[in-house]
C-alpha positions in Angstrom: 112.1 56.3 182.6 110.6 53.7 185.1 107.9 56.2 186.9 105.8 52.9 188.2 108.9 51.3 189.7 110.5 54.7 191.2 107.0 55.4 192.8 106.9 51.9 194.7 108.5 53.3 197.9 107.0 56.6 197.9 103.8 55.8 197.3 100.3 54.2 199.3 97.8 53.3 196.7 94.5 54.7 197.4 91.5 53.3 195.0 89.8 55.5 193.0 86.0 55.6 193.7 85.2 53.9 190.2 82.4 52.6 189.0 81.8 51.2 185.6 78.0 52.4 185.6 76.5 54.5 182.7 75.9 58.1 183.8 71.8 58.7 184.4 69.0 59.1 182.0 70.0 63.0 181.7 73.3 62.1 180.4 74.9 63.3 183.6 76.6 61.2 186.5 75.7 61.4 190.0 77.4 64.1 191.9 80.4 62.2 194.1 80.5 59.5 191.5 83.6 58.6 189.5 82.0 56.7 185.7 83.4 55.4 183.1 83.5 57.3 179.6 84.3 55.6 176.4 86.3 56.9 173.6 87.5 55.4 170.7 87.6 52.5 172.5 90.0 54.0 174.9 87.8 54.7 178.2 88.5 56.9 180.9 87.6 57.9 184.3 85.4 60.6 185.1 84.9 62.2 188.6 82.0 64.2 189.1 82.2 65.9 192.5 80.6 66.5 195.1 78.1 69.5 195.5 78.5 69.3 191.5 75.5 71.4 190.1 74.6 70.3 186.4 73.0 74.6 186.0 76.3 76.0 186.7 79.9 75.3 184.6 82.6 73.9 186.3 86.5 73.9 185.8 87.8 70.6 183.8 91.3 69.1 184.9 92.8 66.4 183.0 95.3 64.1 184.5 98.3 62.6 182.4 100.0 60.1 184.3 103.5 58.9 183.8 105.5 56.5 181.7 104.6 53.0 182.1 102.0 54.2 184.9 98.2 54.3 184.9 95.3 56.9 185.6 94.6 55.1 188.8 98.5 55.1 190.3 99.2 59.2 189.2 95.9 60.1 191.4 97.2 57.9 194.2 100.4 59.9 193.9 98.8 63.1 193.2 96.0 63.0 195.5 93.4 65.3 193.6 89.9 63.7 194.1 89.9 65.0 197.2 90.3 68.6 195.9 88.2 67.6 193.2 85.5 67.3 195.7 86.5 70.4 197.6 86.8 72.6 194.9 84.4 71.7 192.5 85.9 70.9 189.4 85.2 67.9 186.9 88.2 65.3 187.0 89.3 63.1 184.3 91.6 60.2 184.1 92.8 59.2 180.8 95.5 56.0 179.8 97.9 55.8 177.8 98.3 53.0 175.3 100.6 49.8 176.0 103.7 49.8 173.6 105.1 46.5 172.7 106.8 45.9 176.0 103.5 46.0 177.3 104.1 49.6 179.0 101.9 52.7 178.6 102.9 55.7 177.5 102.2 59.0 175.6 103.2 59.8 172.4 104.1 63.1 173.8 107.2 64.1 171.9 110.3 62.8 169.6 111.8 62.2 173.0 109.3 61.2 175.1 107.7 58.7 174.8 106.7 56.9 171.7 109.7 54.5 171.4 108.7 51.9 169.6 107.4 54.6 166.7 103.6 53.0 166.9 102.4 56.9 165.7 99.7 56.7 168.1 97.7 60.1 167.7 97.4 61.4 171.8 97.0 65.2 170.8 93.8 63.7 168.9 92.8 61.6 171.7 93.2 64.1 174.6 91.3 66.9 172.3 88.7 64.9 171.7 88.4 63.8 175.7 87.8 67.7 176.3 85.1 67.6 173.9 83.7 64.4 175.0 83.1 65.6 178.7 82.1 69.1 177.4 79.6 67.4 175.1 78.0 65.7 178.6 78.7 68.1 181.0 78.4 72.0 181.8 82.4 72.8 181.6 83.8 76.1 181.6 85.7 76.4 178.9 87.7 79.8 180.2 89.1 76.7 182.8 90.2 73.3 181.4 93.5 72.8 182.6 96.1 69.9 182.3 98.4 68.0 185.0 100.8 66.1 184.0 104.2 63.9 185.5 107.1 63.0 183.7 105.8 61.4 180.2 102.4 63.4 181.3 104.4 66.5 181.7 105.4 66.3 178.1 102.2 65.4 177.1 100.4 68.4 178.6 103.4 70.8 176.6 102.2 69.2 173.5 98.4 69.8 174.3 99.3 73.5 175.2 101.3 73.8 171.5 98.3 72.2 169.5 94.9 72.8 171.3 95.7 76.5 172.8 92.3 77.2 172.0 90.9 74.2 174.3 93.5 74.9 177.0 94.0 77.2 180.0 97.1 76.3 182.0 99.1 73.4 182.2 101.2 71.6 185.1 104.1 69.8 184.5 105.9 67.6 187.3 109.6 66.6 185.8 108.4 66.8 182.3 109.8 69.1 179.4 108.8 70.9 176.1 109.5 69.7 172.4 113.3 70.2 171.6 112.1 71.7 168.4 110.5 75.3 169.1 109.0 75.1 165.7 107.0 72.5 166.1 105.4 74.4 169.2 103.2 77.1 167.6 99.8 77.8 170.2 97.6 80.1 168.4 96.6 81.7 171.9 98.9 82.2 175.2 98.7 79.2 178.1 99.8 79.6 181.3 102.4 76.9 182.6 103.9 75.6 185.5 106.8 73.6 185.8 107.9 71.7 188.9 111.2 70.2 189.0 113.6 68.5 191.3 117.3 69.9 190.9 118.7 65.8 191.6 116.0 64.2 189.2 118.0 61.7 187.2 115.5 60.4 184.4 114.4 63.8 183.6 117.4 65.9 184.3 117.0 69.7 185.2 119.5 70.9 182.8 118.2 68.7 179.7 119.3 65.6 178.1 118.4 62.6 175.9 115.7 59.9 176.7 115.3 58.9 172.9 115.5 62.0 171.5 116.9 65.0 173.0 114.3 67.0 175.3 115.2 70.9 176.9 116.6 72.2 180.1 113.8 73.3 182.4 115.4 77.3 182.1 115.0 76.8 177.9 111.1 75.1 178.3 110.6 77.9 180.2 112.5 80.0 177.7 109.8 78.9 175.0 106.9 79.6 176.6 108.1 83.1 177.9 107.9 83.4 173.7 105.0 81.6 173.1 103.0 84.3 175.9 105.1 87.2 175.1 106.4 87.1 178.5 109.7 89.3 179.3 113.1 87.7 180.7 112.9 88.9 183.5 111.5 87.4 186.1 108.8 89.4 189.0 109.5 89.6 192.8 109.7 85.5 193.7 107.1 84.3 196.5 108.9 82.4 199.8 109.2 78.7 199.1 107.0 76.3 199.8 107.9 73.0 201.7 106.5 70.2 198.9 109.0 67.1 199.6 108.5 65.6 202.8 112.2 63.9 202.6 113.8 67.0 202.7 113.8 69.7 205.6 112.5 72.8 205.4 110.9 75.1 202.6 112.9 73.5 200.0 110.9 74.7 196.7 111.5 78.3 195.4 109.0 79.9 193.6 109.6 81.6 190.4 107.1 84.0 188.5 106.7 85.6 185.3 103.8 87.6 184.7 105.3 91.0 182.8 104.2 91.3 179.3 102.5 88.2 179.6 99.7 88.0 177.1 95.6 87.7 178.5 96.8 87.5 182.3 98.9 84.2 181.3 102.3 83.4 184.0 105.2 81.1 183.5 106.0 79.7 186.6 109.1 77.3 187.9 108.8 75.3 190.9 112.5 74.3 191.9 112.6 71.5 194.5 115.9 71.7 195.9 117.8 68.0 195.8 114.0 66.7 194.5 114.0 63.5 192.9 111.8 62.5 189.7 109.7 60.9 192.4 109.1 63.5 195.1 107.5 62.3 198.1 104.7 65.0 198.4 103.2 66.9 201.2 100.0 67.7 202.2 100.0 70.6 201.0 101.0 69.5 197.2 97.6 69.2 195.8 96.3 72.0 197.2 98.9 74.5 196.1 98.6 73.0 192.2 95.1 73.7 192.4 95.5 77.3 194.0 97.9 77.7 190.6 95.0 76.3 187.9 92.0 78.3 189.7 94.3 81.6 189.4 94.3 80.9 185.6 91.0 82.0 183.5 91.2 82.2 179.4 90.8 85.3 178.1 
């Protein structure tokens, strides 16, 4: 599940804006400043945008990169400082540990991707992040939200199972749910969205093995229809959206379900069609994530 090397010819790095300065005397960051946070001595990235004013909350969004990634190459992919800025929203950039092969990872799920069984306690680590930047900053709790590719993807499923309560909506890029429904039991409903290319060949559409066995999209989707109390059936589709650059046309369907949903929550599927694990993004990618998260408020 090489994510680093399949990104090499899609992607242009862009630098994040970090600094390694200590936030101000208030215990706040400048507004437009990316800092760095420590935690358990596992810092982090935090982006504090522009126009950000400490009297009034502000959305949180989390970013879980990829196996063998890092913070800084998933925001060059994903592009969301930018719409950090634009929209207003706190941005943090967490890393994974380095397994013994020296790559970084999430300990996401019995598939994905603890391999070399070090135990290491993410769902801790990520829970305690939220805290740690609510602790320091005004956040809005009704809108912390998780993003998430591949390994990140699974990790932002396991944050929705087993911090419901801290979570509003998650977004998964070619990542997948536990295998195991029981071991995904979220005491409130979260709203998720699921992107997926039909040709991705380290995460397939239809399921498979990468250690452990991991769910189709159709039966990750199937479990959080449960989890929400959403019906089967799926509401009137919007017209596709052209995400993937590589291919012509509008070549991602839209698929909705909002019926019986519990507290406003959706389950949503974003099919790219003939997308790779690696799409090459438009423009218009970031933007349309974020459009998703905003529309998402906690009960």
């Amino acid at each position: 599940m090489d994510v680093r090397r399949g990104m090499a010819a899609a992607l242009v790095l862009l630098c994040l804006a970090a600094c390694d300065a200590s936030p101000d005397g208030d215990g706040e960051a400048a507004a437009g400043t990316t800092v760095t946070v420590d935690l358990d001595g596992r810092p982090f990235q935090l982006h504090v945008p522009v126009g950000y004013d400490p009297a009034r909350k502000a959305p949180l969004v989390v970013l879980l990169h990829g196996f063998q990634s890092s913070a800084e190459a998933q925001e060059s992919y994903f592009q969301l400082t930018a719409e950090s800025d634009r929209r207003g929203f706190l941005y943090a950039l967490p890393d994974g540990t380095r397994n013994k092969a020296g790559d970084r990872f999430w300990n996401a799920t019995e598939a994905c991707c603890d391999f070399y069984r070090s135990g290491v306690d993410d769902s801790a680590y990520l829970s305690r992040l939220i805290d740690t930047v609510a602790a320091g900053y005004p956040v809005d709790e009704r809108r912390v939200y998780l993003v998430g590719h591949s390994n990140g993807g699974f990790m932002a499923y396991r944050m929705a199972c087993e911090h419901s309560g801290q979570i509003t909506a998650v977004v998964s890029l070619a990542g997948a749910a536990t295998d195991d429904p029981a071991r995904c039991t979220p005491e409130r409903p979260v709203s998720v969205l699921q992107i997926h290319g039909t040709a991705d060949r380290t995460i397939h559409f239809d399921g498979g093995d990468a250690g452990g066995p991991y769910p189709s999209v159709g039966d990750t989707l199937a479990l959080w229809r449960r989890n929400n109390g959403c019906g089967d059936r799926a509401d009137a589709s919007a017209a596709p959206i052209d995400l993937e650059a590589r291919l012509a046309g509008a070549e991602t369907t839209v698929t909705t379900y909002r019926t019986g949903c519990r507290d406003g929550t959706r389950v949503e599927l974003w099919t790219i069609r003939e997308g790779s694990h690696v799409p090459a993004f438009t423009a218009g990618f970031a933007p349309a994530v974020v459009d998703f998260l905003y529309a998402q408020v906690s009960a």
